[in-house]
C-alpha positions, 0 to 999 in steps of 0.5 A: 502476473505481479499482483499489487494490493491497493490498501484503502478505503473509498468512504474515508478521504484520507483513506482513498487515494490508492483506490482512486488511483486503480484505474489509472495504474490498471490502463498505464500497467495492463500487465499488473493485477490491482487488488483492491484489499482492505487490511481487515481481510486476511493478508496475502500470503500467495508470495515470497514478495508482497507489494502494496500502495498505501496512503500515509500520513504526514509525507508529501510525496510518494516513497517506498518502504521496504521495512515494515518499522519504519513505515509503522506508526508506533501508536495505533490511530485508527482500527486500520493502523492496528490490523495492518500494523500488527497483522505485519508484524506477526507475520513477519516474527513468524516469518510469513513474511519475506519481503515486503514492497510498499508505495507510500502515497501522500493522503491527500493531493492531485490524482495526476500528480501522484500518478506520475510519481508513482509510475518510476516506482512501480517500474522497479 
């Protein structure tokens, strides 16, 4: 089963966004596992291809990030940037990590909207 990591964090606003979004994606996508992860737990590691959803800041719609630099902020704003952000970086100058897919999402917006722009990506 594909598993996709949604990174976020219920108790912070701008954080939420792929965890309100679980259960739609779960009753559209019932052959896709939604893992919820918080970036300061250990990575996953149980595949040569990791995607993710994440909600990033000053986009507007979502968009797909295949290089982990450019999805990057250079200079860390939260304890969230930094794990995620380093821990991703380290991995991938080890080469613990292959290949990385990740769905970034709008911070803020109307749950139903993002939904259906989301769902083609998801489908690739």
């Amino acid at each position: 089963m594909k598993k996709i990591f949604l990174i976020g964090n219920l108790l912070v606003d701008e954080d939420s966004m792929p965890l309100k979004l679980k259960p739609l994606l779960q009753k559209e996508f019932p052959n896709i596992e939604f893992l919820e992860f918080d970036p300061t737990e250990n990575f996953p590691e149980d595949s040569d291809e990791i995607c993710m959803i994440d909600s990033v800041k000053g986009i507007n719609e979502p968009r797909i990030f295949i290089d982990i630099d450019e999805f990057i902020i250079k200079k860390g704003v939260s304890m969230h940037d930094f794990d995620l952000s380093w821990e991703m970086k380290l991995m991938k100058k080890t080469g613990r990590l292959k290949k990385v897919f990740i769905i970034g999402i709008p911070q803020t917006g109307e749950i139903d909207k993002i939904f259906g722009q989301i769902k083609p990506l998801i489908k690739i």
